[in-house]
C-alpha positions in Angstrom: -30.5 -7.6 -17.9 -32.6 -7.6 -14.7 -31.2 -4.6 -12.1 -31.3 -7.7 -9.3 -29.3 -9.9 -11.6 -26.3 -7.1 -12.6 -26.7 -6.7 -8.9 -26.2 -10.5 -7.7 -23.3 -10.6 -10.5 -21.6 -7.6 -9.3 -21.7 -9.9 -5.6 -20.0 -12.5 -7.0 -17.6 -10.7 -8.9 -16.4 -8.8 -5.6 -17.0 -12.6 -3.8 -13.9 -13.4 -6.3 -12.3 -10.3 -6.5 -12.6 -8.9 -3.3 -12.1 -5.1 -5.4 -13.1 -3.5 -8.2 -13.4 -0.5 -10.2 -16.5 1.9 -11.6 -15.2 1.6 -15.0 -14.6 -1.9 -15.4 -18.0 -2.9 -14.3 -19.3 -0.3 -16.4 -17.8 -2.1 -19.6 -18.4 -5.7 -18.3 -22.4 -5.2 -18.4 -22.3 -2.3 -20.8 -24.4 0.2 -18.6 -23.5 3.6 -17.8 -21.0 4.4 -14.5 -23.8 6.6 -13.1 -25.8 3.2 -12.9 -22.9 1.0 -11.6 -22.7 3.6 -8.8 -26.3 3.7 -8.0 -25.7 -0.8 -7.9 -22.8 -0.1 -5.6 -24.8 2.5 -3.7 -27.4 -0.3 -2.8 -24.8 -2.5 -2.1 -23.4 -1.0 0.6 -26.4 -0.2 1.9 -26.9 -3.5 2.6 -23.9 -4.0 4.1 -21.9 -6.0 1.2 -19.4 -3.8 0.3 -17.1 -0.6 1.1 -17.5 2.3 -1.9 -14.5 3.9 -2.5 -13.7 7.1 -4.9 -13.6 5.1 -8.3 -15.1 1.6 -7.8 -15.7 -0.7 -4.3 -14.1 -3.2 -2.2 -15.2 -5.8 0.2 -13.8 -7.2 3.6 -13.6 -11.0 3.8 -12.0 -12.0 7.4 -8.7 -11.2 7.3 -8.4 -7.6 5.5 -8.5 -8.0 2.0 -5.7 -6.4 -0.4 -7.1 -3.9 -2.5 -6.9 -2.8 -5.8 -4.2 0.0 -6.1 -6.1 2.3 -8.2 -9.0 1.9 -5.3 -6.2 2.4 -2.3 -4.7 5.2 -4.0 -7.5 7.1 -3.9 -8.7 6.1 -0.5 -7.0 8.0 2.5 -5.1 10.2 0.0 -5.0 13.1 2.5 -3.7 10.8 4.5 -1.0 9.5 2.3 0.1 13.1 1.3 0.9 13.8 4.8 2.8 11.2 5.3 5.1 11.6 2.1 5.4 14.9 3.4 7.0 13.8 6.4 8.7 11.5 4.9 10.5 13.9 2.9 12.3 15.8 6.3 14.3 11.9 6.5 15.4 11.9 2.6 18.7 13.8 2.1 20.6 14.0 -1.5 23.0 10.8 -2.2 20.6 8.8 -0.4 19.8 5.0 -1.7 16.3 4.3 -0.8 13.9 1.5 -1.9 9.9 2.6 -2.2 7.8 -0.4 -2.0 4.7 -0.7 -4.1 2.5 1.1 -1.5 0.0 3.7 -2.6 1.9 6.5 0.1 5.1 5.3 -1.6 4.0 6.3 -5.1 2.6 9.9 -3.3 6.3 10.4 -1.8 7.9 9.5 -5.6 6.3 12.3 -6.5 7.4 14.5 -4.0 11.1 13.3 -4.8 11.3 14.2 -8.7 14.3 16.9 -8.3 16.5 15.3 -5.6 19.6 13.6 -6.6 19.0 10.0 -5.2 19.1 6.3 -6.1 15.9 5.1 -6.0 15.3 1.0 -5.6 11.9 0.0 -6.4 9.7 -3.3 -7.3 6.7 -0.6 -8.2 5.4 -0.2 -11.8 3.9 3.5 -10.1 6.5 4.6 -8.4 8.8 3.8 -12.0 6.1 5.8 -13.9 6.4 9.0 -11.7 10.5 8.8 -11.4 11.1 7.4 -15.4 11.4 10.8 -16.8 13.5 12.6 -13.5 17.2 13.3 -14.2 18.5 13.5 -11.1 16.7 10.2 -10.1 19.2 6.7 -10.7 16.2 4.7 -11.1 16.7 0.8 -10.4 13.3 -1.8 -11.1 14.1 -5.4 -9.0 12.0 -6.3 -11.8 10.7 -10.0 -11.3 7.0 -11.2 -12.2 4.1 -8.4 -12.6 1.4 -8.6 -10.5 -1.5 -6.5 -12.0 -3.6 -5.6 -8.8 -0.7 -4.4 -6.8 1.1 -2.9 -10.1 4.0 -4.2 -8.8 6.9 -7.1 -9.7 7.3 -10.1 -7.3 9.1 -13.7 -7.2 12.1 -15.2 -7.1 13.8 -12.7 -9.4 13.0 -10.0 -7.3 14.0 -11.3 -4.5 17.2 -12.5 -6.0 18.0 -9.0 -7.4 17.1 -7.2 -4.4 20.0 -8.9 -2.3 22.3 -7.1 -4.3 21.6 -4.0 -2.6 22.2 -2.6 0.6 20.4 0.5 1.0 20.7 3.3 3.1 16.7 3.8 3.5 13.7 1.8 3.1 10.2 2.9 3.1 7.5 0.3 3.3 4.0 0.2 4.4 1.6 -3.2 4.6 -1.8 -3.8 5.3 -2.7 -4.0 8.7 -1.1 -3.1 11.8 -2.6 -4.6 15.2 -0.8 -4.8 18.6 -1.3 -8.2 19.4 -0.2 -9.2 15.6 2.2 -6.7 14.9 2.7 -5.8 11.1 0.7 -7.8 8.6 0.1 -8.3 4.8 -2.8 -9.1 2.8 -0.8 -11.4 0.7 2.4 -13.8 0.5 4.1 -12.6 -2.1 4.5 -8.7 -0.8 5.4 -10.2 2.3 8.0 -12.0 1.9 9.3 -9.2 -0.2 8.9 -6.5 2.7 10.7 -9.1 4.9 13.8 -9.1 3.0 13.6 -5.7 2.7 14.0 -5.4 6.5 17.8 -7.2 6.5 18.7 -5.3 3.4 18.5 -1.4 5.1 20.2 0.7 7.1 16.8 2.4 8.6 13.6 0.8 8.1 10.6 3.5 7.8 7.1 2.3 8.1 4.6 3.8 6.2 1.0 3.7 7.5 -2.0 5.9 7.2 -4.3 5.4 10.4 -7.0 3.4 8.0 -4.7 0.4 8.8 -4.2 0.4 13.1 -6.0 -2.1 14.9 -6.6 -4.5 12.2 -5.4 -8.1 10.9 -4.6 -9.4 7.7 -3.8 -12.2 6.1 0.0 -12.4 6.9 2.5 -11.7 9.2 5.5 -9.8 8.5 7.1 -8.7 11.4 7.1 -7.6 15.0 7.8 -3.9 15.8 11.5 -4.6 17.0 12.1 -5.2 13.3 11.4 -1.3 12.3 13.0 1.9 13.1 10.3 4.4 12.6 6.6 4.4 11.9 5.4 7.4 10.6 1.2 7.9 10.3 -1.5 9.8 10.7 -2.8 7.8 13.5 -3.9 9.6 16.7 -1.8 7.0 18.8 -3.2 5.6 22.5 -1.1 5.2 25.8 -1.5 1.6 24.7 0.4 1.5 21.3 2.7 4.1 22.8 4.0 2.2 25.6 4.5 -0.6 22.9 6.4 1.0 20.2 8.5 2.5 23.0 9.4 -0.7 24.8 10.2 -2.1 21.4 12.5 1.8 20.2 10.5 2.8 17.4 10.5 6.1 16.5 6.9 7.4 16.3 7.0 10.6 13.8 3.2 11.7 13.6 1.8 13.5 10.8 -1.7 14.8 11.9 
């Protein structure tokens, strides 16, 4: 195959995709990753995509949702940073629920000797917890979604209201002040809206990758969180906003 016509596939792949990793291109035209990275190199020196650690991802209007093996990766310094503060909020006996964020499955791992029940509707934060005695472990369960790695629907809804919980930690996709807090997609939406009637302290979880940005869907204004905890170096502007609306801004930096 012509390198201009891997390259115009690879396009429409990500066109349809919107993410995508090294290795998975790699097999689909049986090439080497070394070459897929030099495609992806050109790429985005033309302006068409966003390369990550591990494959590439490409902004189409409203913020795209990302693969999670491609978000995980991206910002992780971030992420660990704020799992670290997140940790100074977690106390043994707690019920929490860890959404199926990327910076929720770096806090799981941070959490693998306390004695907590742990609520969750993410395949990654069950893979790092499965094996933890301490840990009651509890899955929503519902329908898999492979890109997020997570469970979603009407079962996961349903099983989620029959908790009350005394912590939730969520993050989303794009946080603007206009907007509020957004979502790249329906379905973890709606799930992150529940989640906000069904704790005792809402937590959001954002690295500063996500502030001043829109997505696809609207979750909820700021009145509707307790804390937001990031790595964002925060203006007078958003400030003055969170504090009108009592949010407690815990900074990680």
């Amino acid at each position: 195959m012509l390198v201009i016509t891997r390259r115009s596939q690879i396009k429409e792949i990500l066109l349809a995709r919107k993410s995508i990793t090294v290795s998975e291109l790699s097999k689909i035209f049986s090439v080497t990753e070394e070459t897929i990275r030099r495609d992806l190199q050109q790429l985005e020196n033309s302006g068409f995509l966003t390369r990550t650690y591990g494959g590439a991802f490409i902004q189409d209007g409203a913020l795209s949702e990302v693969d999670f093996v491609l978000n995980e990766t991206e910002h992780s310094d971030s992420k660990e940073a704020i799992a670290s503060k997140c940790m100074e909020f977690i106390h043994p006996d707690d019920i929490i629920f860890l959404d199926a964020s990327a910076t929720a499955t770096f806090l799981a791992k941070k959490l693998r000797n306390m004695r907590l029940t742990v609520v969750t509707n993410s395949l990654m934060v069950i893979d790092q917890l499965k094996d933890c005695d301490p840990i009651h472990l509890i899955c929503v369960g519902g329908t898999f979604f492979p890109n997020s790695k997570s469970f979603h629907g009407s079962t996961t809804t349903s099983n989620l209201k029959n908790y009350f919980l005394d912590k939730v930690f969520i993050s989303c996709s794009s946080l603007s002040l206009e907007h509020g807090i957004m979502d790249a997609n329906e379905e973890s939406a709606s799930l992150r809206q529940l989640l906000l009637k069904s704790g005792n302290t809402i937590y959001l979880i954002a690295d500063k990758s996500k502030f001043n940005k829109t997505s696809f869907v609207h979750i909820c204004d700021y009145t509707h969180i307790h804390a937001l905890i990031s790595d964002f170096h925060f203006t007078p502007n958003w400030i003055k906003v969170l504090k009108d609306k009592c949010v407690n801004v815990y900074s990680c930096k």
